[in-house]
N, C-alpha and C positions, 0 to 999 in steps of 0.2 A: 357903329358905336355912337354913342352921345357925347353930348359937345361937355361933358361932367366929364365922364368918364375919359374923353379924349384929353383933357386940360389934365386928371391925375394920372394918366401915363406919362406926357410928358415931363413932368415936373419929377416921376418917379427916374423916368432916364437920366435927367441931371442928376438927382443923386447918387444913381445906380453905377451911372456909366464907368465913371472914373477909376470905381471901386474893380468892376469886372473887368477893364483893360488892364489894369495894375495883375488881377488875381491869373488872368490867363496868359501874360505876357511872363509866368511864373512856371507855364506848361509850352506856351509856343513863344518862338523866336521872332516869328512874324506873321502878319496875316496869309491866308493861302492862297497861292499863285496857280495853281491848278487845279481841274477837276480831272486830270489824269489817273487812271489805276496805280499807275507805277508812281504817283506820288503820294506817299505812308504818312498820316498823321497819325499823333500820340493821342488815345480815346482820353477828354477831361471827363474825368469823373466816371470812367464807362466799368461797367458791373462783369458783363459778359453775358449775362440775360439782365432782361427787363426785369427788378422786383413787383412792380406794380400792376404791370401787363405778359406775361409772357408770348404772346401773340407777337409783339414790337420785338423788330429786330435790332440788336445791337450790332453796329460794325465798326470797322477798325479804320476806313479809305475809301474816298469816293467810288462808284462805280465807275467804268470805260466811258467815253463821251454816247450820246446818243448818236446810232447809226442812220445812216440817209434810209425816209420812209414813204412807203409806198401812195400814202394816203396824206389828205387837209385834214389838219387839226384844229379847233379855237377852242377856247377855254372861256368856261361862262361859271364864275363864283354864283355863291346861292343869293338871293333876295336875303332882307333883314329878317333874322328869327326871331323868337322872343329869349332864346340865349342875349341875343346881341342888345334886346330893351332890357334885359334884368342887370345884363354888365358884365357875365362869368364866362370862363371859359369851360367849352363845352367840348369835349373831346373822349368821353370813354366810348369803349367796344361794346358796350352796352346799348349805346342806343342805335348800334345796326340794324335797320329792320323795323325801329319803334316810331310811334308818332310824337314825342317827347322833342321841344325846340326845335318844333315846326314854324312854318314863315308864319308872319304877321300878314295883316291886311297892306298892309307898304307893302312887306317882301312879297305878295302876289302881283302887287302891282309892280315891281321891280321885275320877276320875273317874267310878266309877259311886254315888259318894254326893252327886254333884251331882243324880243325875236327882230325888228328891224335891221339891227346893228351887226346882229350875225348875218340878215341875209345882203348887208354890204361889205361884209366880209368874202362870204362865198360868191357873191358878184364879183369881187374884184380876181380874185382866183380863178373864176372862170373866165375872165377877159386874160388874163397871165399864163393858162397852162386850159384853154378848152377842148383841145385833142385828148387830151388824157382821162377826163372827166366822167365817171359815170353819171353824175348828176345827182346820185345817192345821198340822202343825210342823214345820218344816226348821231343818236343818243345814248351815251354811257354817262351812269351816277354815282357817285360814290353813297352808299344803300342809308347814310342818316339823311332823315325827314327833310331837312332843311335847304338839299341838296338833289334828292329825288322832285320833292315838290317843283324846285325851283323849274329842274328840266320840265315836269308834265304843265306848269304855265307860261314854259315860252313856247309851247308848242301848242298850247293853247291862241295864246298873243300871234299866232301865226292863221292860224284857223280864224281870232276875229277879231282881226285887222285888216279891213277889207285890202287898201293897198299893198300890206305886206301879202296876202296872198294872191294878190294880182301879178305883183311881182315874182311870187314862186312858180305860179303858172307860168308866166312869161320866159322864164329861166326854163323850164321844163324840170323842174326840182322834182325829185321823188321823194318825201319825206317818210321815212319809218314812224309810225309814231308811237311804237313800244323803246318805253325808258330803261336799256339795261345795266345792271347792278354791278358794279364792280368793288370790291373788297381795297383791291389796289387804288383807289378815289378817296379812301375814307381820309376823314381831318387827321393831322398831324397830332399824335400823340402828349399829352402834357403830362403825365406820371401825377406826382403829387401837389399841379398846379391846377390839376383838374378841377373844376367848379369854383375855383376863385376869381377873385376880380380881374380883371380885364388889364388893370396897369398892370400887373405880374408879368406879362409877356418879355417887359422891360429888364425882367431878371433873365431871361434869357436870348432874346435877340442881339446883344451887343455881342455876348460871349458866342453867338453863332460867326458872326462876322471874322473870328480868330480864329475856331476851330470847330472846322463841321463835323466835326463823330464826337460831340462833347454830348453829355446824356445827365447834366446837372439836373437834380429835381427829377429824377429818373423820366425825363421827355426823351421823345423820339428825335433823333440826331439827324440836321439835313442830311449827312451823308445817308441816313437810312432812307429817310425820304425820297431819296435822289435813287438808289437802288428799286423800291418797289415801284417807284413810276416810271424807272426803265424800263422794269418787267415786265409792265400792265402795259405799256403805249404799245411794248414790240410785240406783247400776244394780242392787242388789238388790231393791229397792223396785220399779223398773220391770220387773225379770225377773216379779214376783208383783205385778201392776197391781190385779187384779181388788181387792185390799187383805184386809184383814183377819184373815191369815197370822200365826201368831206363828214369827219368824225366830229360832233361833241361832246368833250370831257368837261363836266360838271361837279364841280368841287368846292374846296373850301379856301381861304386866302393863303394861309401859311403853303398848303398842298400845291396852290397855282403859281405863286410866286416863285415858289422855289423850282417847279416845273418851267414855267420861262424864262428861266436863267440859267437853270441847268441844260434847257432845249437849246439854247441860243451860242452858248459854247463860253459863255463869262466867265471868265478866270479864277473870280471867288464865288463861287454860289450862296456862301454864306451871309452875302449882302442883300440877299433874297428880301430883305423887308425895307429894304429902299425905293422898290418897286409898287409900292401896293395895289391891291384891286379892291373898287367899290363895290358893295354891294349889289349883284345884280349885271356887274360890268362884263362885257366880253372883250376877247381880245384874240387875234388869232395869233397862234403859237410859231414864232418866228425860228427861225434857225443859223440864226448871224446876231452878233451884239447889236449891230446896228438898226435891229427891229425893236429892240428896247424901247421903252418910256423914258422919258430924262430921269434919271435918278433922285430920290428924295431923304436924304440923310437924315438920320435918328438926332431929332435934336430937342433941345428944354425950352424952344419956342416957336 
């Protein structure tokens, strides 16, 4: 995001904020203490379908925690697109598949200065658990441009980067280097915020923080969020039974965020944008709070 753009989110938050703790403090009594099944939040504003999308699923309660998984995961957001130089947000089902806010010349360069950082990621993993290890690395993308791209130039930046692939030889890395597609990757849904400016998000992130199945502006609800990337890690998991794979899931901030908060076992997932991920940033998907990043509260300065 630009530093314009970043200045009128914040400012948008001071104004916003107040208004939307007041409005959901109207529907919830308190913020959420679990991502438990058996703990029932009240859907704000929830339809029972999507009017804008029917693809996005509505739900009522988080899904069950994530179950202990057979395989390494880390999470690599896309490079900057030219969604992110125009300022909007870019979220329909439409541009599955399309070349439409595809990466910039930065977001290339973004993407293949991920491949490092991943392979000291998966370094460190294999000095932690190297009995178990097939040495294997895949790529999963969630199928818009900006996210496909990002995977086929770290694996580029892997190929020419001469010490990063000194390093993978030396590891005995076997890398896949077909990027595949997953539906369950795609960016978080915005309903009727779609293609607007980028402070907007601000009309919905605070009210995430109260209540994750809220679907104001008919957006996709973390808690929905949270359900199909249960779905997709544990059928990824079972595509690569034998275990011990290190997977890349390649996605979008809202989609990753709330993925490592909901992997990690955080008590509100809905604080998921406290966390953020840069452009191009990897991070391996932890599964205890205390792998977390220090937390970054939504503030007007």
């Amino acid at each position: 995001k630009t530093a314009d753009s970043s200045s009128k989110m914040k400012s948008t938050v001071a104004v916003f904020l107040p208004v939307f703790i007041a409005t959901a403090s109207g529907f919830v009594s308190s913020p959420s203490t679990s991502c438990a099944k058996n703990h029932v939040y009240k859907p704000l504003f929830a339809t029972g379908v999507n009017p804008q999308e029917p693809s996005v699923k509505v739900v009522e309660d988080m899904p069950d925690a994530l179950p202990p998984l057979k395989n390494h995961y880390y999470l690599l957001r896309h490079g900057q697109s030219t969604a992110n130089v125009e300022g909007i947000i870019s979220s329909a089902r439409s541009l599955a598949g399309s070349t439409k806010h595809g990466l910039t010349l930065l977001g290339i360069e973004q993407g293949r200065d991920s491949a490092p950082s991943l392979i000291d990621f998966i370094e460190q993993d294999l000095k932690d658990d190297d009995n178990t290890s097939t040495k294997e690395v895949y790529f999963y993308s969630s199928p818009f441009a900006r996210a496909k791209e990002t995977a086929e130039q770290c694996l580029a930046g892997m190929r020419a980067n001469d010490e990063v692939a000194k390093r993978i030889e030396e590891l005995g890395l076997k890398v896949n280097k077909e990027v595949m597609l997953d539906d369950g990757l795609m960016e978080r849904y915005f309903g009727r915020l779609d293609g607007t400016e980028l402070l907007t998000y601000a009309y919905v992130w605070p009210v995430d923080m109260f209540e994750p199945t809220h679907t104001a502006f008919d957006v996709e609800s973390v808690a929905a969020v949270s359900t199909r990337i249960r779905s997709t890690i544990l059928d990824i998991d079972s595509n690569h039974d034998e275990g011990g794979n290190h997977i890349v899931l390649t996605s979008h901030a809202d989609v990753l965020q709330i993925t490592q908060v909901y992997a990690s076992g955080l008590d509100n997932v809905g604080k998921f944008s406290q966390y953020r991920f840069g452009n191009g940033e990897v991070r391996k998907m932890g599964r205890t709070v205390d792998t977390l990043p220090a937390p970054v509260p939504l503030t007007a300065s």
